[in-house]
N, C-alpha and C positions, 0 to 999 in steps of 0.2 A: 858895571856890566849887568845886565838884567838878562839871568837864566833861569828858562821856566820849568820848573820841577816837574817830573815825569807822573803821573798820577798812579799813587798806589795800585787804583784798583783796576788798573789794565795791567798791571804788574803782576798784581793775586790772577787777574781772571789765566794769564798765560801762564806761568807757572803751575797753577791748578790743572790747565789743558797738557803741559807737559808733563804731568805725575810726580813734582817736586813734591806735592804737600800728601802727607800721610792721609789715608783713607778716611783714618778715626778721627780728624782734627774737626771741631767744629768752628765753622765760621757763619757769624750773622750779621747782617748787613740792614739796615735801619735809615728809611730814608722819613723827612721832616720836611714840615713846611712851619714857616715863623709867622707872627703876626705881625713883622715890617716886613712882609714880603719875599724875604731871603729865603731860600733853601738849603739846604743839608744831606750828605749822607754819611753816615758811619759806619763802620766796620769793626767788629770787635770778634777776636780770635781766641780758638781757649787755652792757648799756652802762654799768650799773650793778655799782663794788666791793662796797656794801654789803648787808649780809643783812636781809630786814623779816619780823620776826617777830611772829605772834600767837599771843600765851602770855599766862597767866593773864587772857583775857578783855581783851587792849587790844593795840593794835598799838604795834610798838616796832622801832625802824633804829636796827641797830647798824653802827657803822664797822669797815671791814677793819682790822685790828692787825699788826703785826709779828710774826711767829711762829717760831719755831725749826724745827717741821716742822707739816706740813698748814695748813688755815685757824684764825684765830683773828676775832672780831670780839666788838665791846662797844659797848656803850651800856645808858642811861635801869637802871644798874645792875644788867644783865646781860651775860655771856660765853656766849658759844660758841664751842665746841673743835671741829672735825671732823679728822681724823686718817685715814690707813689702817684703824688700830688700833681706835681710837673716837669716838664723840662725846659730849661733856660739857657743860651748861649747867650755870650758876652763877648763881641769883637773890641779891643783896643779900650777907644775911651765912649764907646755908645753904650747908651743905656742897655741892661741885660734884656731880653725880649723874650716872649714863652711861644714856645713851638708844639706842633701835633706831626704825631705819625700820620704818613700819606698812606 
């Protein structure tokens, strides 16, 4: 059965319009362009570690990782890298690709 996941961020944006979310909560929202082409947006909340991304057309919460330096998070078979340096997503088994802020 192929069910399509409801996308986070019309979820946040309604919620948000109905006065669920506390006044003081910050939320930033982060959108990318890759250099295969794909796009991205992320969302990151401040009571929340984790990153909720909608890519390839479906919403997907990755968990904060362990990283050597800058942020790392994964899940549902993707990584994201943000860095000083750079930012890099990894879908599945493609090569990881670096992305820029739109």
């Amino acid at each position: 059965m192929n069910r399509r996941q409801p996308s986070i961020f019309g979820a946040i944006l309604f919620l948000g319009a109905a006065g669920s979310l506390p006044a003081s909560a910050q939320t930033t929202f982060q959108s990318y362009r890759c250099a295969d082409g794909s796009q991205f947006m992320v969302g990151f909340f401040e009571y929340d570690k984790r990153a909720h991304l909608q890519i390839d057309g479906k919403a997907v919460t990755l968990a904060r990782r362990l990283g050597l330096s800058g942020a790392r998070y994964s899940g549902g078979g993707i990584t994201l890298r943000i860095t000083k340096a750079a930012t890099m997503v990894k879908r599945g088994r493609r090569p990881p690709t670096a992305c820029e802020l739109t």
